[in-house]
TINUNU-942479 format. One record per residue: residue in one letter; x, y, z of N, C-alpha, C in turn. Coordinates in steps of 0.1 Angstrom, whole numbers, plus 5000, padded with zeros to 4 digits. Last residue first. Layout:
{rest=A | n.px=X | n.py=Y | n.pz=Z | ca.px=X | ca.py=Y | ca.pz=Z | c.px=X | c.py=Y | c.pz=Z}
...
END
This chain:
{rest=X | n.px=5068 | n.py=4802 | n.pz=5029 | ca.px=5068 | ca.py=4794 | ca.pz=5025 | c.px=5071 | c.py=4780 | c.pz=5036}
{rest=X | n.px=5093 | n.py=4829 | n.pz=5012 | ca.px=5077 | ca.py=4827 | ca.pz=5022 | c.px=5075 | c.py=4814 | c.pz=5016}
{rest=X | n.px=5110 | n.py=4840 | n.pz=4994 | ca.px=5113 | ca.py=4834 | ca.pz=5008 | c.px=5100 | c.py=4829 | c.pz=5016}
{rest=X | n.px=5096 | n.py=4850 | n.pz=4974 | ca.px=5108 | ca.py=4839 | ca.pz=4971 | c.px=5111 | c.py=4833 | c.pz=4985}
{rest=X | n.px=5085 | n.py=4872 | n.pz=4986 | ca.px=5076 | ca.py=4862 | ca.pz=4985 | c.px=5083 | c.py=4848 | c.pz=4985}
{rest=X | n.px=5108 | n.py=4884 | n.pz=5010 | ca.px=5102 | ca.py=4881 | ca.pz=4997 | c.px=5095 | c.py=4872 | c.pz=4996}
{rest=X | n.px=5117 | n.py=4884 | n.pz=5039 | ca.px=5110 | ca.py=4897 | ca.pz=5038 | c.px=5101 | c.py=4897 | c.pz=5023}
{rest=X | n.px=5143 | n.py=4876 | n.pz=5059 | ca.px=5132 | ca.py=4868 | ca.pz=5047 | c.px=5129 | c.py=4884 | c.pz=5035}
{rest=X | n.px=5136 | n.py=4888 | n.pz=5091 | ca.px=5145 | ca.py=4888 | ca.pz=5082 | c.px=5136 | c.py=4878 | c.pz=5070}
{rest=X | n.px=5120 | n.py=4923 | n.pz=5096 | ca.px=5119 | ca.py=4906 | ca.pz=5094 | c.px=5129 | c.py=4903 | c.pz=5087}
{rest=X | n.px=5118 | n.py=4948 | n.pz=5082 | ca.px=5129 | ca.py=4946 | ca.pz=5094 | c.px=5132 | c.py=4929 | c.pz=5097}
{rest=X | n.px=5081 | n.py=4954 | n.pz=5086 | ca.px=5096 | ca.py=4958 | ca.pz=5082 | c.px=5108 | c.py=4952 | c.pz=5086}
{rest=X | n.px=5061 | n.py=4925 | n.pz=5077 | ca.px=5064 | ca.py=4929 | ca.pz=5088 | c.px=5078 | c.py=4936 | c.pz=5084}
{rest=X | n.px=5030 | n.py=4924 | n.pz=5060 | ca.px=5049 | ca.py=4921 | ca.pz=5057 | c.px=5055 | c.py=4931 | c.pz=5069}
{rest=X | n.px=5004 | n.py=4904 | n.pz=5055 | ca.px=5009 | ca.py=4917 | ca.pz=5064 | c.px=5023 | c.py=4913 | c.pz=5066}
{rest=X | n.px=4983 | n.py=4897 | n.pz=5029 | ca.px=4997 | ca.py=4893 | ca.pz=5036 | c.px=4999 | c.py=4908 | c.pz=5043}
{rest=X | n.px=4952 | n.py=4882 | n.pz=5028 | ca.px=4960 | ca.py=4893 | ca.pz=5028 | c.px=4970 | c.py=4890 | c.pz=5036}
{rest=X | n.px=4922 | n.py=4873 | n.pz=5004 | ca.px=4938 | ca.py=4870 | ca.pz=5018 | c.px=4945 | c.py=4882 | c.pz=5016}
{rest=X | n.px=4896 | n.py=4892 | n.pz=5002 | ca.px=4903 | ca.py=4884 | ca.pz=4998 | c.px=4916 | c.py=4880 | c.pz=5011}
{rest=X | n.px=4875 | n.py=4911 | n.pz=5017 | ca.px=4871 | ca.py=4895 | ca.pz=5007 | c.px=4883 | c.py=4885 | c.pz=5003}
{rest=X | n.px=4886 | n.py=4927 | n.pz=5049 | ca.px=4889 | ca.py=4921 | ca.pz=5032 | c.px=4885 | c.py=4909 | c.pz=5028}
{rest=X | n.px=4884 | n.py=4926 | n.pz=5078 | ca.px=4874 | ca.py=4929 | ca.pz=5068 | c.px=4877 | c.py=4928 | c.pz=5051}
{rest=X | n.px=4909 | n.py=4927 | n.pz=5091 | ca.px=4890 | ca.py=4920 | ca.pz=5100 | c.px=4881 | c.py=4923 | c.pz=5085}
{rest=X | n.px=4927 | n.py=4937 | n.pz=5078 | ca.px=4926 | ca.py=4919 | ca.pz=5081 | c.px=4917 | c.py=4915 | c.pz=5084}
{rest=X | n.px=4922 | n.py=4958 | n.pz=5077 | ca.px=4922 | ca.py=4951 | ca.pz=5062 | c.px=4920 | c.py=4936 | c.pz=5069}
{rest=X | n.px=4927 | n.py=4966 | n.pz=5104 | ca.px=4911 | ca.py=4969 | ca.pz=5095 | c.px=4913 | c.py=4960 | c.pz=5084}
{rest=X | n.px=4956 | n.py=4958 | n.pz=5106 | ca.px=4944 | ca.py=4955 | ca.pz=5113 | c.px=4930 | c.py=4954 | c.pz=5109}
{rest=X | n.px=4965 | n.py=4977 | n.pz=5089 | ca.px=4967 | ca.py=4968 | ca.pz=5087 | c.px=4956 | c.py=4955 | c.pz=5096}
{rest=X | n.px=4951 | n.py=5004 | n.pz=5102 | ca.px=4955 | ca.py=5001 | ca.pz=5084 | c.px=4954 | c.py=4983 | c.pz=5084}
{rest=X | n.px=4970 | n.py=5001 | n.pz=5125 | ca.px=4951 | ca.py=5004 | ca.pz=5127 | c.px=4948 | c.py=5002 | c.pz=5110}
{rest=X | n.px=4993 | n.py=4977 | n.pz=5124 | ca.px=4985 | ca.py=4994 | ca.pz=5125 | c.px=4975 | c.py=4993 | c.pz=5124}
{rest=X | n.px=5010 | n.py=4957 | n.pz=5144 | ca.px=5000 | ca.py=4959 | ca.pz=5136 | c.px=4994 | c.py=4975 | c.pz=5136}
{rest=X | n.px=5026 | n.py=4958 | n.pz=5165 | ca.px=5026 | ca.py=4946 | ca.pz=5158 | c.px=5019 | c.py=4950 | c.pz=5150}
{rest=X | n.px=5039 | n.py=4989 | n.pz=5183 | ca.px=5027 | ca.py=4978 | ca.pz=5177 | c.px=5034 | c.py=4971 | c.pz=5172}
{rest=X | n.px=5060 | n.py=5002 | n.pz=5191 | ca.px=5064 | ca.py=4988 | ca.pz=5195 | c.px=5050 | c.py=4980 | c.pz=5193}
{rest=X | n.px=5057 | n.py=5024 | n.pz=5180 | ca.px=5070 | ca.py=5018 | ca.pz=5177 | c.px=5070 | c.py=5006 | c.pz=5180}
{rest=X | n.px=5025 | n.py=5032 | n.pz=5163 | ca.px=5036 | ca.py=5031 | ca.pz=5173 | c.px=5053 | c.py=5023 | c.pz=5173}
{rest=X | n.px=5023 | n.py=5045 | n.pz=5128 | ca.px=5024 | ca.py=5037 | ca.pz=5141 | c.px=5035 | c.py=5037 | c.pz=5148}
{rest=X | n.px=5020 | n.py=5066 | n.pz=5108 | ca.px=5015 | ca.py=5068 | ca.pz=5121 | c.px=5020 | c.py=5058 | c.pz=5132}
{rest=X | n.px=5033 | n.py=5051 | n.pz=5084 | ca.px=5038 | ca.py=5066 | ca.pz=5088 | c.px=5036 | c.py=5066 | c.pz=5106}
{rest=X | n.px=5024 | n.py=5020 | n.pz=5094 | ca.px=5026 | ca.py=5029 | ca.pz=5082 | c.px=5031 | c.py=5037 | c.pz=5087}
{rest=X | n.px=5029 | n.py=4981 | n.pz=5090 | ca.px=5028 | ca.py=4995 | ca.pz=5103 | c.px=5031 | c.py=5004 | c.pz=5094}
{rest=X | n.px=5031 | n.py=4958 | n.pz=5079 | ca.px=5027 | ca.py=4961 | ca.pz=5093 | c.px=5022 | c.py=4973 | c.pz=5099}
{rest=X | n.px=5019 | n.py=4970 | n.pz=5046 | ca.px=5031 | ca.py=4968 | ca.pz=5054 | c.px=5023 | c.py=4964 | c.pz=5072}
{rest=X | n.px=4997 | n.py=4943 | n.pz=5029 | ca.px=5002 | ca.py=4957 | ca.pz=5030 | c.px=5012 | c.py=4958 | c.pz=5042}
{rest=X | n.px=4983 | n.py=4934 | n.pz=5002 | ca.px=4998 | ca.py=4932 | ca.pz=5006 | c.px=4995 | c.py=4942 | c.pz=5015}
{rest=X | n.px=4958 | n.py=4905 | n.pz=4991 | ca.px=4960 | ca.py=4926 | ca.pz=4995 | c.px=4970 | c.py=4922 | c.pz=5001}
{rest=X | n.px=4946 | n.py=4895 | n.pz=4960 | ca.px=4954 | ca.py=4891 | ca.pz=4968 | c.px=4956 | c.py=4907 | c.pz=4973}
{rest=X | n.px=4928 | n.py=4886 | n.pz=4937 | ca.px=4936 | ca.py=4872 | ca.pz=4946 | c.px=4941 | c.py=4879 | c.pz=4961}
{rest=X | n.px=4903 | n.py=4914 | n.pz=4940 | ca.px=4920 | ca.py=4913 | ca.pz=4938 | c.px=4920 | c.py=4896 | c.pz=4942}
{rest=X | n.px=4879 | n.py=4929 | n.pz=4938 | ca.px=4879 | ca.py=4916 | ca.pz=4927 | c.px=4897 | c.py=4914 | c.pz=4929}
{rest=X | n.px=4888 | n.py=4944 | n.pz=4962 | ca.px=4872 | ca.py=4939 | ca.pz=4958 | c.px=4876 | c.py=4929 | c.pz=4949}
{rest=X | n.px=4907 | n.py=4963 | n.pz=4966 | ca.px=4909 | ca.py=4947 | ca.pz=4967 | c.px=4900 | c.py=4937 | c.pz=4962}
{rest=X | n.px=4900 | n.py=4987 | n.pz=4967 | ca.px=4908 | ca.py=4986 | ca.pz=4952 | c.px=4908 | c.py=4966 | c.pz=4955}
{rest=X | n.px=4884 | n.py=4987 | n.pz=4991 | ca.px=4877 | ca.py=4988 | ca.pz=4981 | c.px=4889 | c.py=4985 | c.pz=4965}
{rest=X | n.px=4903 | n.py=4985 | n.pz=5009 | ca.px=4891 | ca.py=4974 | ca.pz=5008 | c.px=4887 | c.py=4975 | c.pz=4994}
{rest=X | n.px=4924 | n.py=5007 | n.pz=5007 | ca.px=4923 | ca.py=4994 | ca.pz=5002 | c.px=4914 | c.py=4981 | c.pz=5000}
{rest=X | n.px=4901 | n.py=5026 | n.pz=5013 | ca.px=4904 | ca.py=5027 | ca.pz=5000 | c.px=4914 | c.py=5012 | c.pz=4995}
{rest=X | n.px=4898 | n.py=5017 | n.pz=5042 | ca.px=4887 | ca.py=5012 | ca.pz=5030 | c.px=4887 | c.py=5021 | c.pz=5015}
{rest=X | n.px=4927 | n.py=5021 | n.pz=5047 | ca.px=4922 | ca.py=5012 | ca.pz=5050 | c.px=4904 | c.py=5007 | c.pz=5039}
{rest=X | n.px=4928 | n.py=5051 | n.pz=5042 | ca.px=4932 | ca.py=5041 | ca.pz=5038 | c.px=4933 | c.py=5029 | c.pz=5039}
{rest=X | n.px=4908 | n.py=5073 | n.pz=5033 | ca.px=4907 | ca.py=5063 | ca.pz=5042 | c.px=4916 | c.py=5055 | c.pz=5037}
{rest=X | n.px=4911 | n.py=5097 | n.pz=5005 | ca.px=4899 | ca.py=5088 | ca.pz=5015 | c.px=4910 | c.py=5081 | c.pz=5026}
{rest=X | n.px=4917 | n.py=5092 | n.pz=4972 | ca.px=4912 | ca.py=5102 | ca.pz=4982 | c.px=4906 | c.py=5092 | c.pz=4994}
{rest=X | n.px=4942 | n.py=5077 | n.pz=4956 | ca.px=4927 | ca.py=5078 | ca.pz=4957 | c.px=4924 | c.py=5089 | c.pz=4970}
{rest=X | n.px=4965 | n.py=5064 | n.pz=4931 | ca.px=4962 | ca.py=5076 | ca.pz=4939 | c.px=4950 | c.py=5079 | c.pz=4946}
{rest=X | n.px=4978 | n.py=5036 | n.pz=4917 | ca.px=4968 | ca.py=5043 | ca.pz=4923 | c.px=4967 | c.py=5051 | c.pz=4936}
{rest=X | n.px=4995 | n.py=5024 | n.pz=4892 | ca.px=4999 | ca.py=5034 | ca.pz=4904 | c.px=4979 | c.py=5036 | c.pz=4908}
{rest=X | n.px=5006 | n.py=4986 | n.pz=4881 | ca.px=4994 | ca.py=4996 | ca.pz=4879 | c.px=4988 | c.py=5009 | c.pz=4892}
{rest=X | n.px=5031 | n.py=4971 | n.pz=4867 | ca.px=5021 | ca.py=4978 | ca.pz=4880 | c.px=5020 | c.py=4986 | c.pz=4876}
{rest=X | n.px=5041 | n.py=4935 | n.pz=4852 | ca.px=5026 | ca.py=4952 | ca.pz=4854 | c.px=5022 | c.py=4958 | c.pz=4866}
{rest=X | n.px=5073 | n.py=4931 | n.pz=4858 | ca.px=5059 | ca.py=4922 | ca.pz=4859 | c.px=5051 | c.py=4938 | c.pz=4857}
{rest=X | n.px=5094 | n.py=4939 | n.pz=4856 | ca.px=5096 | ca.py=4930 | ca.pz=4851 | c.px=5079 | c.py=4923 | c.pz=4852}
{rest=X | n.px=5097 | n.py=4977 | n.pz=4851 | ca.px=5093 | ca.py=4963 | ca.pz=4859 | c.px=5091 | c.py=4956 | c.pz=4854}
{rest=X | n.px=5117 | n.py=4998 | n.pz=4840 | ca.px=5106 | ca.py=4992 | ca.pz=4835 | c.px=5107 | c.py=4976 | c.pz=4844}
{rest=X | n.px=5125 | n.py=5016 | n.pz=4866 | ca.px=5121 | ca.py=5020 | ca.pz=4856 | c.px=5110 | c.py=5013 | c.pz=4845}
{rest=X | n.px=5115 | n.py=4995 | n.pz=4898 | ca.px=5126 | ca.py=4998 | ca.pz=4883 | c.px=5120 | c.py=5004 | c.pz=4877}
{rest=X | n.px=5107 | n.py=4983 | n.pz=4920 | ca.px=5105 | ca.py=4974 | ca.pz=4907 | c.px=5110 | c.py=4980 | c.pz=4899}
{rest=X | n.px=5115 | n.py=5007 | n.pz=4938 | ca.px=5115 | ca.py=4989 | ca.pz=4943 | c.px=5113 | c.py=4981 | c.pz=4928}
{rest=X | n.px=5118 | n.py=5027 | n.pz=4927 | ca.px=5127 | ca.py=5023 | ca.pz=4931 | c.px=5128 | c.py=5008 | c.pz=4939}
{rest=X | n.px=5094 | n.py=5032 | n.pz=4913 | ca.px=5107 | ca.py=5033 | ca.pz=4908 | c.px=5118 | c.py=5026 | c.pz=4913}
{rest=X | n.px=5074 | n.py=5031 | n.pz=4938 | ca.px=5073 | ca.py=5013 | ca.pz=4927 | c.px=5088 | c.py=5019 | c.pz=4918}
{rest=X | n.px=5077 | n.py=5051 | n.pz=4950 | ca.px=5087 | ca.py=5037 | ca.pz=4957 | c.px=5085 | c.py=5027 | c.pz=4944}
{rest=X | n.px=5082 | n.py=5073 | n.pz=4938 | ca.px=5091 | ca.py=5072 | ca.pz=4940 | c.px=5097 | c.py=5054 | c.pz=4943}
{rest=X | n.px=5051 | n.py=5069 | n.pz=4934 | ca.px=5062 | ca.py=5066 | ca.pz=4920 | c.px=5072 | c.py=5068 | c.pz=4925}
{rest=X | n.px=5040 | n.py=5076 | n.pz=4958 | ca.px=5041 | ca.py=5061 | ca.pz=4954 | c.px=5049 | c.py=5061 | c.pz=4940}
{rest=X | n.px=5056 | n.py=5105 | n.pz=4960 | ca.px=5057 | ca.py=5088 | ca.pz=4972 | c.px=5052 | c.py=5076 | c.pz=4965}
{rest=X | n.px=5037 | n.py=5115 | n.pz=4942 | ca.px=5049 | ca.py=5115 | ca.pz=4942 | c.px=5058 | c.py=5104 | c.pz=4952}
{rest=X | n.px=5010 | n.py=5109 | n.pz=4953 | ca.px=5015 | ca.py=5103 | ca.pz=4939 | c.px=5029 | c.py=5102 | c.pz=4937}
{rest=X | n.px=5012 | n.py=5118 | n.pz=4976 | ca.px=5006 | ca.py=5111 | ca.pz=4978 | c.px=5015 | c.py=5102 | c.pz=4967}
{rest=X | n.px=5016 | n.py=5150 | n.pz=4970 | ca.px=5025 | ca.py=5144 | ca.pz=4978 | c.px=5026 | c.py=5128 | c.pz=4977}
{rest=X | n.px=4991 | n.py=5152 | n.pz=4951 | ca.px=5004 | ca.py=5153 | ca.pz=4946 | c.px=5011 | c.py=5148 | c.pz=4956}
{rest=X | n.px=4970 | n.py=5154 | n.pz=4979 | ca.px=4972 | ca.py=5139 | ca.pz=4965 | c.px=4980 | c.py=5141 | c.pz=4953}
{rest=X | n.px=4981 | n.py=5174 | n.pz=4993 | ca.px=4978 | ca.py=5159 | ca.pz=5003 | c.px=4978 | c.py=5153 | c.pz=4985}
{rest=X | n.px=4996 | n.py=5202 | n.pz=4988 | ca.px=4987 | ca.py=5196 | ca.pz=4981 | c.px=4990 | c.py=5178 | c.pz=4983}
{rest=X | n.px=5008 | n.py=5234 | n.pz=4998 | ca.px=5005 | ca.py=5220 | ca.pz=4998 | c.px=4994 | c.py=5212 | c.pz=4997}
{rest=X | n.px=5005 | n.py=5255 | n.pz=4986 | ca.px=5014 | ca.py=5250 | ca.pz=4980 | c.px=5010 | c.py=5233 | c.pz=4981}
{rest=X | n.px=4991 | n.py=5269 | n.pz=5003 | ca.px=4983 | ca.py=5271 | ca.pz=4990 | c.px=4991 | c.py=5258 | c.pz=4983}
{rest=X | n.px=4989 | n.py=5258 | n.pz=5034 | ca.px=4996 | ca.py=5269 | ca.pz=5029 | c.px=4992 | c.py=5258 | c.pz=5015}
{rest=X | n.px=4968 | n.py=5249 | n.pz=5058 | ca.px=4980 | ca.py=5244 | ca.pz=5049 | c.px=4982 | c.py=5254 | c.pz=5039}
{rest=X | n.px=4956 | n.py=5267 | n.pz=5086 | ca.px=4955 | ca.py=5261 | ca.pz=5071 | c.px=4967 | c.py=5260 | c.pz=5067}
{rest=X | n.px=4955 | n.py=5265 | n.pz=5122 | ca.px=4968 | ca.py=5269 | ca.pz=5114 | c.px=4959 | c.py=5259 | c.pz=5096}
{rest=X | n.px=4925 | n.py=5268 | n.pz=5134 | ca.px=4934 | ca.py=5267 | ca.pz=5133 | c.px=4947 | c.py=5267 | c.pz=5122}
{rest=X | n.px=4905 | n.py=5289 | n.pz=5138 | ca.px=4920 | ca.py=5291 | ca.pz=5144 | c.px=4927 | c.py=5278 | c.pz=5142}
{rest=X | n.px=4879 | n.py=5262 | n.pz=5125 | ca.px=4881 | ca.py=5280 | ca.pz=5129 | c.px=4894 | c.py=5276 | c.pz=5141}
{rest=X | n.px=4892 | n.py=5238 | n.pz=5106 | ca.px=4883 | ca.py=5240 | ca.pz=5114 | c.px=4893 | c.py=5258 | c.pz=5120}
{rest=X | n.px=4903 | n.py=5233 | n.pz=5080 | ca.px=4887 | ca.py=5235 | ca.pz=5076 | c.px=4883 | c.py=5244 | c.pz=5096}
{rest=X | n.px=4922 | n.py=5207 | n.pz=5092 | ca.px=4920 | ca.py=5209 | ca.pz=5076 | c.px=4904 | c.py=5219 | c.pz=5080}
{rest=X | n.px=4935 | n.py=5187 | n.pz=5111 | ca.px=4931 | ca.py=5199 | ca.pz=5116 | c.px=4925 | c.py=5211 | c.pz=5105}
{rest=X | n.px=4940 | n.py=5163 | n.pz=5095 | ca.px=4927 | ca.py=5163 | ca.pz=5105 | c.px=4923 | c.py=5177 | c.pz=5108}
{rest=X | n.px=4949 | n.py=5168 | n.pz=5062 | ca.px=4952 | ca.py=5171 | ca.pz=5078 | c.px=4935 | c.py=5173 | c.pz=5087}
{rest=X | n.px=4931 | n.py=5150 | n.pz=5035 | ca.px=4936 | ca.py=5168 | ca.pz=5040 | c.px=4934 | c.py=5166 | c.pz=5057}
{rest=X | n.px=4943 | n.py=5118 | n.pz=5025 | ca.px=4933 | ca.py=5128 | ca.pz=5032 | c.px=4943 | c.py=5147 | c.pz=5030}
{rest=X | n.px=4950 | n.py=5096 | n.pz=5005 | ca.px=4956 | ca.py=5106 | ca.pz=5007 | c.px=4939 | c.py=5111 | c.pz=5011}
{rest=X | n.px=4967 | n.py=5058 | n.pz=4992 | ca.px=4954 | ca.py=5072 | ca.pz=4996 | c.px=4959 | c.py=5083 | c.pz=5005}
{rest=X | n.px=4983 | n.py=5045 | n.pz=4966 | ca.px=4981 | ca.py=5052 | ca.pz=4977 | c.px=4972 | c.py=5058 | c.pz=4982}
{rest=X | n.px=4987 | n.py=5011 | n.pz=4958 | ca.px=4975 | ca.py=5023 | ca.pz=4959 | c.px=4982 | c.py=5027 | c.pz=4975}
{rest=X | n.px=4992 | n.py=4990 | n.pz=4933 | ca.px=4995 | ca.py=4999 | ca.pz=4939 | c.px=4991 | c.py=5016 | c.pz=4944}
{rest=X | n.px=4989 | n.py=4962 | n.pz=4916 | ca.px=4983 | ca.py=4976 | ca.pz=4919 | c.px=4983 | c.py=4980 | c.pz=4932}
{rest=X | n.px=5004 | n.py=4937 | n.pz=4899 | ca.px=5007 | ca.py=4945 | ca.pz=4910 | c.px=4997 | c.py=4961 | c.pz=4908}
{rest=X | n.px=4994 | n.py=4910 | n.pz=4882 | ca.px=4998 | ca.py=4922 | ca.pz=4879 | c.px=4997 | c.py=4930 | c.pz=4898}
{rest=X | n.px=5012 | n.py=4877 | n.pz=4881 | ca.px=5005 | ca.py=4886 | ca.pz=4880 | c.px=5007 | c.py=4903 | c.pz=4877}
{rest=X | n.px=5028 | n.py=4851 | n.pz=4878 | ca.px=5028 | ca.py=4858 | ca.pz=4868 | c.px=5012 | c.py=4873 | c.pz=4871}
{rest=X | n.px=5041 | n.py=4841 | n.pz=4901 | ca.px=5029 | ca.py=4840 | ca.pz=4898 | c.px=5023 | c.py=4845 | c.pz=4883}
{rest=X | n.px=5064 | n.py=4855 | n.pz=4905 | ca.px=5064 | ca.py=4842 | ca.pz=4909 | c.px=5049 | c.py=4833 | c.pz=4902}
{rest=X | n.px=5053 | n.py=4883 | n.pz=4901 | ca.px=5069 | ca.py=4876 | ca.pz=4893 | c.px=5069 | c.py=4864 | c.pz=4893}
{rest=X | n.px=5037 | n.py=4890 | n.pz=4924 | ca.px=5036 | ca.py=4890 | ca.pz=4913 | c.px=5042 | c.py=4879 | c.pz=4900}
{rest=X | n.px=5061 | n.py=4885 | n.pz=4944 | ca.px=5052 | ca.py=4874 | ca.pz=4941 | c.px=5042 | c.py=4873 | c.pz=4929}
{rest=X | n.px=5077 | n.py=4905 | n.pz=4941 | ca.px=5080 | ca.py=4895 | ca.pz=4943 | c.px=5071 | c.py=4883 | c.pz=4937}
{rest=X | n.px=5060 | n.py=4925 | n.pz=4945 | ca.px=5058 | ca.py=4927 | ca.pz=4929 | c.px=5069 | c.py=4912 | c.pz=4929}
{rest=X | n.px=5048 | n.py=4920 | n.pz=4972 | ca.px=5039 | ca.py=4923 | ca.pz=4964 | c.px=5041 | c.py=4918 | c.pz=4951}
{rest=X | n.px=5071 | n.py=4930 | n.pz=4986 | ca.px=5071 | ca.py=4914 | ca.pz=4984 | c.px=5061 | c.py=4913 | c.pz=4975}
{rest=X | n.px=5076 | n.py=4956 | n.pz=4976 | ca.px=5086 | ca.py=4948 | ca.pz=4973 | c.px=5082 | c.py=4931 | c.pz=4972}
{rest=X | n.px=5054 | n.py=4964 | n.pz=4993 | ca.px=5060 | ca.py=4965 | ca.pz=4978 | c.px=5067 | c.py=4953 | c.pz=4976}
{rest=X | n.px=5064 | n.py=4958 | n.pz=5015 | ca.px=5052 | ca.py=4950 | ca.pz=5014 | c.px=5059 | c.py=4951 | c.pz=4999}
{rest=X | n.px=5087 | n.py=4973 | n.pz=5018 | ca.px=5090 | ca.py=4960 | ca.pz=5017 | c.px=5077 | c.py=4953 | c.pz=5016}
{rest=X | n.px=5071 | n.py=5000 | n.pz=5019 | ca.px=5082 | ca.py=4997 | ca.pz=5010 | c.px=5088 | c.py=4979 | c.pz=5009}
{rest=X | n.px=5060 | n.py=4997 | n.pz=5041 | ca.px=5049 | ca.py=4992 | ca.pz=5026 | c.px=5060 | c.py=4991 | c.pz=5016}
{rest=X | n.px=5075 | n.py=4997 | n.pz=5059 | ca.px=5067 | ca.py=4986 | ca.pz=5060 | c.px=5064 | c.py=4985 | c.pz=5049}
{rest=X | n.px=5090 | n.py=5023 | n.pz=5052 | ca.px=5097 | ca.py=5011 | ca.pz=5057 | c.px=5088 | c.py=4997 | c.pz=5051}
{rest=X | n.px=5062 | n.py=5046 | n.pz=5038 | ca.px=5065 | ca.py=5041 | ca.pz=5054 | c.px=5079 | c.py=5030 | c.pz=5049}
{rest=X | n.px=5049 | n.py=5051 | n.pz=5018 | ca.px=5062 | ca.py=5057 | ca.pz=5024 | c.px=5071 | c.py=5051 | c.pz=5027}
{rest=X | n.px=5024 | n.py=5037 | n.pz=5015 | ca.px=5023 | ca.py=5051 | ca.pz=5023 | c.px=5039 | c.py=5057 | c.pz=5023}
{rest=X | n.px=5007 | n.py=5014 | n.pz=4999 | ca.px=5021 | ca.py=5022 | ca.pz=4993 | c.px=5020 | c.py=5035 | c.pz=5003}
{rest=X | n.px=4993 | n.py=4982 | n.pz=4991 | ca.px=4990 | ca.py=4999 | ca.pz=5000 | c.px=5006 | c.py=5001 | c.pz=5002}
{rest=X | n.px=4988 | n.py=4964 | n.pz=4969 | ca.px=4993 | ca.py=4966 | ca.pz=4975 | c.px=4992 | c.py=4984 | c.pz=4979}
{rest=X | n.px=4969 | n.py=4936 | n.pz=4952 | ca.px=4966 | ca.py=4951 | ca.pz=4954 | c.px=4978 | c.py=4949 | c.pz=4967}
{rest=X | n.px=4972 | n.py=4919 | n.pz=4927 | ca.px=4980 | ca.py=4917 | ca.pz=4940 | c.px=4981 | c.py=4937 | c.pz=4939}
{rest=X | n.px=4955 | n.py=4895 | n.pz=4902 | ca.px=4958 | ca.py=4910 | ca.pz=4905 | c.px=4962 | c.py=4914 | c.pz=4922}
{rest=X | n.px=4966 | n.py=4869 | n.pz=4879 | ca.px=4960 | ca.py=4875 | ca.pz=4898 | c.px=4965 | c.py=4889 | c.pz=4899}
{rest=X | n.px=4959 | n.py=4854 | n.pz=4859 | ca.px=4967 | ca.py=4869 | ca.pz=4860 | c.px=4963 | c.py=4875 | c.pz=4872}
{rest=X | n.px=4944 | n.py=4830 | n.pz=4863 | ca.px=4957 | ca.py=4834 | ca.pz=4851 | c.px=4963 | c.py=4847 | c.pz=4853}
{rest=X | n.px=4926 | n.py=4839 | n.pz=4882 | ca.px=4935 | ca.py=4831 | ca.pz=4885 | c.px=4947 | c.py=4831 | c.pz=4875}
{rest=X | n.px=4907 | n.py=4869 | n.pz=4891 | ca.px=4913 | ca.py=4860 | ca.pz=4878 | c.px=4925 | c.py=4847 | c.pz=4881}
{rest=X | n.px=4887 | n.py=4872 | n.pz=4916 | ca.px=4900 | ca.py=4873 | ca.pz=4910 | c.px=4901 | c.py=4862 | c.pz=4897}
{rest=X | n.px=4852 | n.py=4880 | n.pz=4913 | ca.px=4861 | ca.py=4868 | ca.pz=4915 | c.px=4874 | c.py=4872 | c.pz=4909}
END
C-alpha cells in the first residue's frame, strides 16, 4: 500500500521528449504533494544481441551505462543539481514496461511519457505506455509531449 504522507511517484525516464516532460510533471507534483520521485530507467542488449552473422556491439558499448547516463542527465536537468523534493535514480535490466510495473508495486502513483524513443509519429500511445495502463496496481498519468499545460501545477 502507498504511503499517503510521502507518496512515492515512480516515473519511466528513456530520453525521449515524452519522459522528459513526464519527468518533469512527476517531480511537479511530487512538490505539490510533498512526495518522493523514483525514477527508472531500463535498459535491454539490441534485439539483434547474440544471434550468428549478425553485426555484435563493439566492447565499448554498454546498454546499462548509456541507460544511467540519460537518466542523470534528465533528473539534472529537469529537477537540478539539488532538487527541491527526493529523487531516487533507477537503472534496471529488462522490459520497460514490466520494469515499471514492477518499481510501481507499492507507488501512489506511475508517470510516464506518451511515447518513448521507438514510437510512431502519429501514435497516441506507446506500446510502454499502453501496457502500464492495462496493467498497473496503481493510477497512472500519461504526459502527452508538446500538450500545452504539461505540469502537475496545471492539471486539474
Amino acid at each position: 500500500m502507498a504511503n499517503s504522507a510521502n507518496p512515492r511517484i515512480v516515473v519511466g525516464v528513456d530520453g525521449s521528449p515524452a519522459s522528459q516532460q513526464a519527468l518533469r510533471w512527476a517531480v511537479d507534483y511530487a512538490r505539490l504533494v510533498g512526495g518522493t520521485v523514483h525514477a527508472v530507467a531500463a535498459w535491454e542488449y539490441p534485439a539483434f544481441y547474440g544471434f550468428a552473422g549478425a553485426s555484435v556491439p563493439s566492447p565499448e558499448f554498454n546498454p546499462e551505462e548509456l541507460a544511467g547516463r540519460i537518466l542523470s542527465q534528465a533528473v539534472t536537468e529537469i529537477a537540478g543539481a539539488r532538487p527541491e523534493v527526493p529523487v531516487v535514480e533507477s537503472v534496471v535490466p529488462g522490459n520497460a514496461a514490466q520494469a515499471l510495473l514492477e518499481a510501481s508495486g507499492a507507488a501512489a502513483l506511475l508517470v510516464v511519457g506518451s511515447r518513448g524513443r521507438g514510437g510512431f509519429a502519429g501514435a497516441l500511445l506507446g506500446s510502454v505506455s499502453r501496457h502500464v495502463t492495462e496493467h498497473a496496481t496503481c493510477p497512472v498519468v500519461v504526459v502527452r509531449h508538446g500538450v500545452a499545460g504539461g505540469t502537475a501545477g496545471d492539471a486539474g
